[in-house]
N, C-alpha and C positions, 0 to 999 in steps of 0.2 A: 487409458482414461478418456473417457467423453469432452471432447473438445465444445468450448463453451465462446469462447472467443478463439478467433483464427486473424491475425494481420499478416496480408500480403502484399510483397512488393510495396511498402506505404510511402510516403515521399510527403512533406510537406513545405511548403517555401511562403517566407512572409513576404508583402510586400513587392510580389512578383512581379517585373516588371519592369521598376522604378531600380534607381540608382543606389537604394534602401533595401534591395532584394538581399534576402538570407535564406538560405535555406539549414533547416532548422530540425526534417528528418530526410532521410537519404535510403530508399529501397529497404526499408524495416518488416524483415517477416518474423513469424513466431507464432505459437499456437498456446492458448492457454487452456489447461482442464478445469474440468467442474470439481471445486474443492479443494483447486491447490492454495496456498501461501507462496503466494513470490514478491521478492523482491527485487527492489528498481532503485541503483546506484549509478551515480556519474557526476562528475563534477558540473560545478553550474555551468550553463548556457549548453552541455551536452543532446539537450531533447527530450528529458525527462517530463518538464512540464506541459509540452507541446504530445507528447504519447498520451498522457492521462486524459488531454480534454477529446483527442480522436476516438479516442475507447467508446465513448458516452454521445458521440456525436456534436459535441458543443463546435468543433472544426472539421472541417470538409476537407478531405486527404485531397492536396492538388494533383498527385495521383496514387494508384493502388485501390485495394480495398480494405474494408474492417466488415467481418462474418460476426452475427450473434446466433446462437444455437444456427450456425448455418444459411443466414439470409443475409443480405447484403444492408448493415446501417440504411444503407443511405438509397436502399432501390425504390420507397417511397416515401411521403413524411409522414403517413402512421407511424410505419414499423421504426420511423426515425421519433420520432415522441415518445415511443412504448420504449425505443434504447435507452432513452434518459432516466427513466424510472426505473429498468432493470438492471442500468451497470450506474450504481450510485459513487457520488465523486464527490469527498468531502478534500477541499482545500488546506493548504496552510494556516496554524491561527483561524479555523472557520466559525470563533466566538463573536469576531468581527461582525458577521452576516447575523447575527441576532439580532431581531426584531419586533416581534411582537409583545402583547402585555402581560402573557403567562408563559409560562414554560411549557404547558400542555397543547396553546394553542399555537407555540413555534415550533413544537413538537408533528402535529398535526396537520402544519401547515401545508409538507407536499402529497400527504395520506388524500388531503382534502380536492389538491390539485389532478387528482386521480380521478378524483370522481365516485369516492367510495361512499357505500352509505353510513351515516351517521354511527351504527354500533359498529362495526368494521374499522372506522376510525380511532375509536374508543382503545377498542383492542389493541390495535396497531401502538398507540403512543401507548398504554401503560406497557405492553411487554417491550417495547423498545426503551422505554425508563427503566426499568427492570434489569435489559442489558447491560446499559452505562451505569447504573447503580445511583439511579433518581428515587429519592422516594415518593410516597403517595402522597407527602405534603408539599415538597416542591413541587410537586405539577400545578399548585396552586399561587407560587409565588410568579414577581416579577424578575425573568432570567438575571435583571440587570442587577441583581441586587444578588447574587451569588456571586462567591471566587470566579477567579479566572479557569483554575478547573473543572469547575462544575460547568464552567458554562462552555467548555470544551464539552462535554459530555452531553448538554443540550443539542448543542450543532451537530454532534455523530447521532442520535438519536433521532434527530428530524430527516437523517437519511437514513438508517437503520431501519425506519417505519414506516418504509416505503416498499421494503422488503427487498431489496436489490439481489439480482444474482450472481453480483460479482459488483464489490464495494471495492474503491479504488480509494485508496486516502496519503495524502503529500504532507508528510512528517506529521505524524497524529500527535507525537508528545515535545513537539519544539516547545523549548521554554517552558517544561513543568519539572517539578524536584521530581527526584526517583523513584518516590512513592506513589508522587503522581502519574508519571511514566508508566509505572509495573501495571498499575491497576488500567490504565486507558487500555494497553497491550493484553492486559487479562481480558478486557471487557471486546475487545476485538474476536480475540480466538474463541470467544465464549458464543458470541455469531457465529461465528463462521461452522462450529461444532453443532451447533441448533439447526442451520436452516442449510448444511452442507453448501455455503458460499464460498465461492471464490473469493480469496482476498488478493491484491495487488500495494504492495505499501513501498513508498520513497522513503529511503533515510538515510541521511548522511550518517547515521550511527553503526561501522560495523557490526560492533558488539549485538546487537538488536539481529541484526537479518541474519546471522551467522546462528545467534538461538531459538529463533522463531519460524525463518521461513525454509520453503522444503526444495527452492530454486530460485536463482537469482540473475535478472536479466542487466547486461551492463552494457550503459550509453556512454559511447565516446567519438566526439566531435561530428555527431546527428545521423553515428552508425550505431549500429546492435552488434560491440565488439565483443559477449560472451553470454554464453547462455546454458548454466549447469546448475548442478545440488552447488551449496555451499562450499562444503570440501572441493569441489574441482574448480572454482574460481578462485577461491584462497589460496590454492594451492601453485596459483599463478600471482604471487605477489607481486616479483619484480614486475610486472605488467603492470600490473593495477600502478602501483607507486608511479611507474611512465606514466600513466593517465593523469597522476596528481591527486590520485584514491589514496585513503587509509585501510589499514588492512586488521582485522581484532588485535589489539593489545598484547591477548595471551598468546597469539599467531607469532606474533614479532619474536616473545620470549622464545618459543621455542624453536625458530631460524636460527636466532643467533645460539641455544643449545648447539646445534646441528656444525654450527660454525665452528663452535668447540671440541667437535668431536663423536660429541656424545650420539649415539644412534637411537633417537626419535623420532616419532612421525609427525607430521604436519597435524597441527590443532588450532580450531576455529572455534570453542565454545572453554567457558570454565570447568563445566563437568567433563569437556574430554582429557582437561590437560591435568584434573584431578585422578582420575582414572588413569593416567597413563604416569603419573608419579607416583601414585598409589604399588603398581606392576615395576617400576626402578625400583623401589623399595623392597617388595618382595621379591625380588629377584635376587636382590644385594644378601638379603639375611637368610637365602637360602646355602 
């Protein structure tokens, strides 16, 4: 797979210097493809938040590098501008960041920042409305007067239409009901399926990166202590648990099966541990 981000050797430290100094990542390498879904777990203060704004350039590795298709972020400050537009970073809660007086024009607001021309722009926020499932009549209201959902879906939207090639987003559905959640997470993959983007997503939600992403990178204490499919990190619970991780729900049921006796295989999703009760069953009334 065509490697789209590459971080070498990365190292970041706050505060260097003073008697405040932390350091916050620690020799972090890894390589990400064009197109994958990964996911980014660790418990807090591990470095997770400190990785997402390196990705984009918003922090300067005190050392290492970060490669986009191959160039180094940070070898001048074009190509360090143009990273900010191509690896898009939507925050926590980034309904906060809503600003403007329509939803079209905080839509459009970083399209603008581009320097695009006025039809290009046009395009850019309706099919990014599109994505998040805006209609043609909110692009005319004011955001402030939507849900708090919806107005999650303005702020992905004003980064979606910027066209990123690799969108990186810190807990996209904190704090929405389940329906809210499914469809934010629909409206993700639904990206990333259209413009073959890279996604990178933070969640404290096992369940979520276990059925969604296709690797999963894990921070503990401002290392890069794993980096596999799904299955082979789950697969390391008692680990994770040492970190002070959760591991899926239907993971846990089927360890402690195992505990029991019974000869099952490790599952990380509902439809595997459906499938593989499905095959006890049949196996039984044969």
């Amino acid at each position: 797979m065509e490697p789209i981000l590459e971080i070498k050797d990365l190292s970041y430290i706050y505060s260097a210097g003073t008697p405040f100094e932390h350091k916050a990542l620690d020799h972090v390498s890894f390589s990400v493809g064009r197109g994958e879904f990964i996911g980014i777990i660790g418990h807090t203060g591990s470095g997770k938040s400190t990785l997402m704004q390196q990705l984009n350039g918003l922090l300067k590795p005190t050392s290492g590098q970060v490669f986009l298709g191959g160039q180094d972020i940070w070898s001048d400050k074009k190509f360090t501008r143009q990273a900010r537009f191509r690896v898009g970073l939507v925050f926590q809660y980034p309904e906060y960041q809503i600003f403007e007086e329509t939803v079209y024009r905080d839509i459009a607001f970083g399209p603008k920042n581009m320097g695009l021309p006025e039809k290009e722009i046009d395009r850019r926020v309706r099919e990014a409305a599109g994505f998040v499932g805006l209609t043609e009549e909110q692009l005319n209201v004011s955001p402030f007067d939507l849900s708090g959902g919806q107005k999650r879906r303005v702020a992905i939207a004003g980064v979606i239409a910027m066209e990123p090639e690799v969108l990186i987003l810190d807990e996209p559905t904190a704090g929405l009901d389940p329906t809210g959640r499914e469809d934010i997470l629909g409206n993700i993959e639904a990206y990333r399926k259209a413009k073959n983007a890279t996604i990178m997503m933070v969640s404290h939600s096992m369940e979520d990166v276990a059925r969604l992403t296709e690797r999963l990178l894990v921070l503990n204490g401002s290392h890069l202590a794993m980096d596999g499919t799904p299955a082979e990190v789950f697969a390391r619970a008692p680990e994770l648990q040492d970190m002070g991780l959760g591991i899926p729900q239907v993971t846990k049921v089927f360890l402690e099966l195992q505990k029991l006796g019974l000869n099952v295989p490790n599952v990380y999703t509902i439809d595997q541990a459906v499938a593989e009760l499905k095959a006890i069953r049949e196996r039984k009334s044969c």
